[in-house]
NUNUSE-36544 format. One record per residue (C-alpha): residue number from 1; residue in one letter; y negated, x, z negated. Coordinates in nm, 3 decimals, always signed. Layout:
+-----+------+---------+---------+---------+
! pos ! code !       y !       x !       z !
+-----+------+---------+---------+---------+
! NUM !    A !       Y !       X !       Z !
...
+-----+------+---------+---------+---------+
***
This chain:
+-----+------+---------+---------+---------+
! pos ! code !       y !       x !       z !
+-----+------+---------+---------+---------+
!   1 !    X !  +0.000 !  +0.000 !  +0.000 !
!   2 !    X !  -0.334 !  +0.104 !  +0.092 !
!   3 !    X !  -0.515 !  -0.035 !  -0.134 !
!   4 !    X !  -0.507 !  -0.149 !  -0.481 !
!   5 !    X !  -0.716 !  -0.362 !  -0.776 !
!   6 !    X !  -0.667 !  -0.449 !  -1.126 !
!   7 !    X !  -0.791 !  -0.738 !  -1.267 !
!   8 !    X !  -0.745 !  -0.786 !  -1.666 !
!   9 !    X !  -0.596 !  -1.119 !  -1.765 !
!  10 !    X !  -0.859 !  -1.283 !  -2.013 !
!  11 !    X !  -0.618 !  -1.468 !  -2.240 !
!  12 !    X !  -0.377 !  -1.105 !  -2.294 !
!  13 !    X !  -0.613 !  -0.841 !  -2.437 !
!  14 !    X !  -0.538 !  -0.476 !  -2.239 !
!  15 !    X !  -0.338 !  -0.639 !  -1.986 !
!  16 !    X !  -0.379 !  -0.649 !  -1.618 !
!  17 !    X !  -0.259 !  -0.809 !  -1.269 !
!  18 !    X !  -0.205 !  -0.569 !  -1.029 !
!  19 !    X !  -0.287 !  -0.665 !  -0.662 !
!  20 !    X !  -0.177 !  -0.442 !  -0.363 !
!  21 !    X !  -0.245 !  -0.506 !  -0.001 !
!  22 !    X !  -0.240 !  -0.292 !  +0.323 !
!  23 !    X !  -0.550 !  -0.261 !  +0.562 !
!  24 !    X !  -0.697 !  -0.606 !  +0.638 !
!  25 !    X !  -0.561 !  -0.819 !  +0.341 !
!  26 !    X !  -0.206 !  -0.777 !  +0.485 !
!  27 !    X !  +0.100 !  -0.778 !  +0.293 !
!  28 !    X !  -0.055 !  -0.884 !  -0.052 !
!  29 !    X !  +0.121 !  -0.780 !  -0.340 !
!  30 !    X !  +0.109 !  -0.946 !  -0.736 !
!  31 !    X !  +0.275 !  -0.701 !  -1.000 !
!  32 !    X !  +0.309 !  -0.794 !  -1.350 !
!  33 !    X !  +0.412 !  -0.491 !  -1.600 !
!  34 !    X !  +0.593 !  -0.385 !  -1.275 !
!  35 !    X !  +0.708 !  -0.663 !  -1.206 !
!  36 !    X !  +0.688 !  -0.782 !  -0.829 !
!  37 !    X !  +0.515 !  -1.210 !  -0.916 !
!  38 !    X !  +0.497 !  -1.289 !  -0.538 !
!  39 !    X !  +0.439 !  -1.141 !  -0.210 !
!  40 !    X !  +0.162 !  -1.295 !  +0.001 !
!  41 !    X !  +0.201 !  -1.214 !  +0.388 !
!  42 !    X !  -0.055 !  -1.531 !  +0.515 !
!  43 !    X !  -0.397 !  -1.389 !  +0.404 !
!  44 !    X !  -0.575 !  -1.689 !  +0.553 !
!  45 !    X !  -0.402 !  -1.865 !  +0.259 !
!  46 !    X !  -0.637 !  -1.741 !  +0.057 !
!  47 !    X !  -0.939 !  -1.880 !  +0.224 !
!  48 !    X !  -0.888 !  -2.230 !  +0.079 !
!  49 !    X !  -0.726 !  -2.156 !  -0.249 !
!  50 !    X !  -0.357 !  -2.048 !  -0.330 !
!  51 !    X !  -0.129 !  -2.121 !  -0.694 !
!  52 !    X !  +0.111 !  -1.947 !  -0.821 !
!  53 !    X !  +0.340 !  -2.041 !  -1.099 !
!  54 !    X !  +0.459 !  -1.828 !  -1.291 !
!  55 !    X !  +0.695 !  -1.743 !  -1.639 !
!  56 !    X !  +0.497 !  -1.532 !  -1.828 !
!  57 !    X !  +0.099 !  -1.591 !  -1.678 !
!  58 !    X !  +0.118 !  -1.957 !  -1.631 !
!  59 !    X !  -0.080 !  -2.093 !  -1.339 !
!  60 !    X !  -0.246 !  -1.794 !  -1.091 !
!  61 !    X !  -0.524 !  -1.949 !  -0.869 !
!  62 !    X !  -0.618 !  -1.651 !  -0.584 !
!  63 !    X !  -0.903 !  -1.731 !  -0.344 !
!  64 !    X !  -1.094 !  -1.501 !  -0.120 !
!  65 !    X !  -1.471 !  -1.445 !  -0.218 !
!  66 !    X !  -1.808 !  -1.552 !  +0.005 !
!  67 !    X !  -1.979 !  -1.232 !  -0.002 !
!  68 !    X !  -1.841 !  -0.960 !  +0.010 !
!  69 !    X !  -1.498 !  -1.079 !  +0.053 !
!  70 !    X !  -1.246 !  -0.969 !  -0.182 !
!  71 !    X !  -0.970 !  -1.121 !  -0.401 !
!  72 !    X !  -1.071 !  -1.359 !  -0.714 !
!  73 !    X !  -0.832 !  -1.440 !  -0.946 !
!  74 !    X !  -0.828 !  -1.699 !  -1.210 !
!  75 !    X !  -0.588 !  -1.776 !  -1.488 !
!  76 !    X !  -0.540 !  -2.129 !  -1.629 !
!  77 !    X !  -0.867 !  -2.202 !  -1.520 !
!  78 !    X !  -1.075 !  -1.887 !  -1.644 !
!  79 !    X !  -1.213 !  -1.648 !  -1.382 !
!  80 !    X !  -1.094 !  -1.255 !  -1.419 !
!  81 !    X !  -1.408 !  -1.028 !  -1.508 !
!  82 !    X !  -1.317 !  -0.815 !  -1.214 !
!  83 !    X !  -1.400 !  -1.104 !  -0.994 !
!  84 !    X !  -1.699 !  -1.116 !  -0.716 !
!  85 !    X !  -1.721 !  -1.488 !  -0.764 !
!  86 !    X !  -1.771 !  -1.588 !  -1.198 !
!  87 !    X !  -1.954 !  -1.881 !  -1.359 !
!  88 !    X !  -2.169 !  -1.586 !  -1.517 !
!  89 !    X !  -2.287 !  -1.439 !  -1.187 !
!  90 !    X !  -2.379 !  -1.809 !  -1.081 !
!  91 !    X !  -2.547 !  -1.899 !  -1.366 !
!  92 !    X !  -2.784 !  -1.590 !  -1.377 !
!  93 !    X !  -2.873 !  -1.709 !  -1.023 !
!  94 !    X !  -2.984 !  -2.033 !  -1.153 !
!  95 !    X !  -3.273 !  -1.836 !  -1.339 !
!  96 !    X !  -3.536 !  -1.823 !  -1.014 !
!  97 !    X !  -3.496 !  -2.212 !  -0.996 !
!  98 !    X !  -3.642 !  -2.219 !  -1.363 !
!  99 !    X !  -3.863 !  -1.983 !  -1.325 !
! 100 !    X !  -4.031 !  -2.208 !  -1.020 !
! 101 !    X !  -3.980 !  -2.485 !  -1.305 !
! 102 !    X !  -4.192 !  -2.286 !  -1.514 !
! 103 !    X !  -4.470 !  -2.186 !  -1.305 !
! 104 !    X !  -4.522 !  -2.544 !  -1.168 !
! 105 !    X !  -4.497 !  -2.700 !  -1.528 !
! 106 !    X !  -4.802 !  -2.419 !  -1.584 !
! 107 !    X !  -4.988 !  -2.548 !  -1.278 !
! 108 !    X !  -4.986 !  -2.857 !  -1.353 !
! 109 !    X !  -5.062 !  -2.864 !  -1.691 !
! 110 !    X !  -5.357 !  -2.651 !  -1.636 !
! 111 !    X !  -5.455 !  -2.964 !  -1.379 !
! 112 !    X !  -5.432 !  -3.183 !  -1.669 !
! 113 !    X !  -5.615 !  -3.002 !  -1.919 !
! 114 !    X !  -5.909 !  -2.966 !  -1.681 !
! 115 !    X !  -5.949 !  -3.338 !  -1.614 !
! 116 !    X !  -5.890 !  -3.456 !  -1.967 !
! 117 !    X !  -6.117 !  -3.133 !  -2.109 !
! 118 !    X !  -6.415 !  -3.333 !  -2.128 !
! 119 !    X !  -6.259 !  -3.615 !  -2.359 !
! 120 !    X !  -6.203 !  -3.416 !  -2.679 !
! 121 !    X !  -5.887 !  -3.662 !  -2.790 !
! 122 !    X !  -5.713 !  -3.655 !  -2.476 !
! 123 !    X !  -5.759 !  -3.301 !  -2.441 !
! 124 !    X !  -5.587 !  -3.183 !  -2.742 !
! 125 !    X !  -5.305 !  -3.470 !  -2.680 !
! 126 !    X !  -5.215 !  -3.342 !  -2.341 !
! 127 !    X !  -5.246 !  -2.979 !  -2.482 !
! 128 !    X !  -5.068 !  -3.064 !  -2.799 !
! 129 !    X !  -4.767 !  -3.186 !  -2.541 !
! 130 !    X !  -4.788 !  -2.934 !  -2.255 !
! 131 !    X !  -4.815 !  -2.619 !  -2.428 !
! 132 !    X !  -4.454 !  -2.658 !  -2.628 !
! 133 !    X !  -4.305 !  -2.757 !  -2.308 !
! 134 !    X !  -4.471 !  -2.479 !  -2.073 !
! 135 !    X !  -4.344 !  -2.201 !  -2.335 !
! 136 !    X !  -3.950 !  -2.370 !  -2.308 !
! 137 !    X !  -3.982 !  -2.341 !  -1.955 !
! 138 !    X !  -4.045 !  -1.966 !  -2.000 !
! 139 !    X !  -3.814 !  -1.905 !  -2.269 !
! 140 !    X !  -3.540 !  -2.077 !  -2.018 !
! 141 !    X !  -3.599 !  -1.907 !  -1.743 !
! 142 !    X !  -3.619 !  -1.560 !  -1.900 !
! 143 !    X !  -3.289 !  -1.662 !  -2.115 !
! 144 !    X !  -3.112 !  -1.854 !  -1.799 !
! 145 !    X !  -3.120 !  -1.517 !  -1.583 !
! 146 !    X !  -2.932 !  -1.385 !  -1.880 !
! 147 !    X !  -2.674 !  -1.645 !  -1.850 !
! 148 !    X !  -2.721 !  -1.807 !  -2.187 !
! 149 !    X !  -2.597 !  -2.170 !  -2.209 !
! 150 !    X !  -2.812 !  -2.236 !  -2.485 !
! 151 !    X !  -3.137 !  -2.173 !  -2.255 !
! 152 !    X !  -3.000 !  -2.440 !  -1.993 !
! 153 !    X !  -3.005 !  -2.659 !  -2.247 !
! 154 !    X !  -3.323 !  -2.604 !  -2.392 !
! 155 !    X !  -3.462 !  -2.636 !  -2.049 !
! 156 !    X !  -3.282 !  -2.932 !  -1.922 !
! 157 !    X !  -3.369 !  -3.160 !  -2.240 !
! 158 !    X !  -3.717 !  -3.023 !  -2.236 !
! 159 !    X !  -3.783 !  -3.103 !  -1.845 !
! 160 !    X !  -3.559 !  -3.467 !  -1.903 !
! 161 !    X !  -3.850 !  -3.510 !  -2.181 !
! 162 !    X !  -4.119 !  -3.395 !  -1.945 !
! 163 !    X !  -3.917 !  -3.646 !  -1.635 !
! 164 !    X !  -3.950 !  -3.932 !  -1.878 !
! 165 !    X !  -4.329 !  -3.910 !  -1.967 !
! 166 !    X !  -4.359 !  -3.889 !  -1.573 !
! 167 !    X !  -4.172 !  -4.186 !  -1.481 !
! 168 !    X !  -4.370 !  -4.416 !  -1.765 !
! 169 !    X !  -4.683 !  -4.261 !  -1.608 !
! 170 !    X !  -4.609 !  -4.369 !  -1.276 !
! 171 !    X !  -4.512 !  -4.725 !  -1.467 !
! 172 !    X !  -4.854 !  -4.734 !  -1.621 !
! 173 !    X !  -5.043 !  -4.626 !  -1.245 !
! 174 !    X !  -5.209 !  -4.326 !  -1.407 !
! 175 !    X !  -5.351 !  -4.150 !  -1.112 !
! 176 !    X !  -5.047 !  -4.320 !  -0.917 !
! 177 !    X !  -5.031 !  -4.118 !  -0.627 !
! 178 !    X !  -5.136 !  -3.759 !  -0.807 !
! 179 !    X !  -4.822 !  -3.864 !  -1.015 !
! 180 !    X !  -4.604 !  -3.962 !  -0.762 !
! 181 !    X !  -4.601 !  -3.635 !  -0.574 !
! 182 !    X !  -4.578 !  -3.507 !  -0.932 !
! 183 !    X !  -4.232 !  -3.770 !  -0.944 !
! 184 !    X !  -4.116 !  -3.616 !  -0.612 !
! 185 !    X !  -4.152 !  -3.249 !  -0.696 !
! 186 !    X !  -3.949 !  -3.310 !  -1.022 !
! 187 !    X !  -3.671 !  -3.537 !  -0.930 !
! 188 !    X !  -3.550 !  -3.249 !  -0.682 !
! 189 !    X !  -3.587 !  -3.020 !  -0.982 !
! 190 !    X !  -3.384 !  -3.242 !  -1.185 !
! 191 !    X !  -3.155 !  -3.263 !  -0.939 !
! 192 !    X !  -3.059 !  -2.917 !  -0.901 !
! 193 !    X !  -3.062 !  -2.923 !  -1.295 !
! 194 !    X !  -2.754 !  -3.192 !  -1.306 !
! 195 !    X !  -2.552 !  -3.012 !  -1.022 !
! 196 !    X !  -2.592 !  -2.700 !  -1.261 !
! 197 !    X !  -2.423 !  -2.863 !  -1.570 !
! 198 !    X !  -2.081 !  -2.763 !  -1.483 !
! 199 !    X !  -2.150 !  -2.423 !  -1.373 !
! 200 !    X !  -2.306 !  -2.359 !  -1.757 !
! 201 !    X !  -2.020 !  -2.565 !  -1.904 !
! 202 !    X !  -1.757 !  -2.327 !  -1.759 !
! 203 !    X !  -2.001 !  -1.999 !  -1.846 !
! 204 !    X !  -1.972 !  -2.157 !  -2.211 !
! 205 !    X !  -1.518 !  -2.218 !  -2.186 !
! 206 !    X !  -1.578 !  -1.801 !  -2.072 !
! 207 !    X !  -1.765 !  -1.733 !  -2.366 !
! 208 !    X !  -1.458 !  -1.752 !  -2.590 !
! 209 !    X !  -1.258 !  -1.529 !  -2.422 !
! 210 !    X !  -1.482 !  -1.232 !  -2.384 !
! 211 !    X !  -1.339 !  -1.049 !  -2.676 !
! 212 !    X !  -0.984 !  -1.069 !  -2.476 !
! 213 !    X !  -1.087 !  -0.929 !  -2.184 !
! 214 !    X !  -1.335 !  -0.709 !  -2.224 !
! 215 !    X !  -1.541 !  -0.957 !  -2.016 !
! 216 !    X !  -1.908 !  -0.890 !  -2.050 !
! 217 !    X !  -2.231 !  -0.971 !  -1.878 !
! 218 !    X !  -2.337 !  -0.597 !  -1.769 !
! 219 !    X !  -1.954 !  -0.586 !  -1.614 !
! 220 !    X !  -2.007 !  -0.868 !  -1.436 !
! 221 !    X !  -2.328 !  -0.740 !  -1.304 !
! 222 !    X !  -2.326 !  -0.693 !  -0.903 !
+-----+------+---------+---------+---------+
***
C-alpha cells in the first residue's frame, strides 16, 4: 500500500483505525490491531456514504471529504479528530455569519439612538436595550469562531429577543417600512441561525469525548 492514515477511535483512548489504500483511493484497506475489518475495492462508494459493521468498533461510517478529498471516518455517530470534515471545523465557520450579526445589530442601533437622542426617555430606553444586546453579539461571534456551544446560544436567544421586539414593532407600524427592511435583513439571519442548531448540538455530543481521543480544537485546526 502506498499510502497510509491513522485515525484514533474517540470512544477507545490510544487506539487507532488504520486505513491503507494504493494511488487513487484504490484497494482501501481497514485494520484493527492488525486485524484486516474490510477491504474496499469501489472507491466511488465512498462518495455517498459507506457502513461497516463490525465486532469490536460497532458501526464504521466512511465518506469521502468536499475539500480536499480524503477519508472521514466516524464511529457510532462521532467524527474521528483526524477527519477533514468535523462539527468543530463547521462550527468555527459559523463565526463570520455572527460577526455580520454583530456589526449590523451596531449599525442599527446607532440609527436608533440618533433618532430617539433628542427625547431624553426614549433615548436611554433604546440604549438601555441595545447596548446589552450589541455586546452578546460580540461576545458570540468572537466565542462562535472558537467553536463554543455556549456562545451559539447566547447569540441565538439574544437575536430571538432582538427578532421578537422587531416583529411587535412592525405590529405597532413604528417607522413600518424602516422596520420592515429591518424584518427582512433578520429573518435571513435567523434563518441561518436555526439551520445551525444541529451542527452546535453535535460540536456539544463531541465535547464529551475529547479526553478519549485526544480530540482538540488546535488539532482540528486546518
Amino acid at each position: 500500500m502506498e499510502y497510509q492514515k491513522k485515525y484514533p477511535i474517540p470512544k477507545l483512548k490510544n487506539e487507532f483505525l488504520l486505513i491503507s489504500w494504493d494511488r487513487g483511493y484504490k484497494n482501501i484497506q481497514l485494520f484493527y490491531k492488525d486485524r484486516l475489518i474490510e477491504t474496499i475495492k469501489n472507491a466511488s462508494q465512498l462518495k455517498k456514504g459507506l457502513t461497516i459493521q463490525d465486532g469490536e468498533l460497532n458501526r464504521i461510517d466512511l465518506k469521502f471529504s468536499d475539500s480536499p478529498m480524503a477519508i472521514d471516518v466516524v464511529f457510532d455517530g462521532i467524527h474521528c479528530a483526524s477527519n477533514v470534515s468535523h462539527p468543530f471545523k463547521e462550527m468555527k465557520k459559523f463565526g463570520s455569519v455572527f460577526w455580520m450579526i454583530a456589526i449590523f445589530g451596531l449599525c442599527f442601533s446607532a440609527f436608533e439612538i440618533a433618532v430617539n437622542y433628542k427625547y431624553s426617555n426614549a433615548y436611554l430606553i433604546v440604549l438601555a436595550i441595545d447596548l446589552p444586546i450589541v455586546s452578546a453579539y460580540f461576545i458570540s461571534a468572537l466565542f462562535v469562531s472558537k467553536a463554543k456551544p455556549w456562545a451559539f446560544w447566547l447569540g441565538f436567544t439574544t437575536y430571538s429577543f432582538a427578532f421578537l421586539i422587531t416583529v411587535f414593532s412592525i405590529i405597532l407600524e413604528l417607522n413600518s417600512i424602516l422596520f420592515g427592511i429591518n424584518f427582512i435583513i433578520r429573518l435571513i439571519f435567523m434563518i441561518f441561525m436555526i439551520r445551525m442548531v444541529k451542527t452546535v448540538l453535535n460540536v456539544s455530543k463531541h465535547k464529551n469525548y475529547l479526553d478519549y481521543s485526544g480530540e482538540n480544537l488546535e488539532l482540528l485546526d486546518n
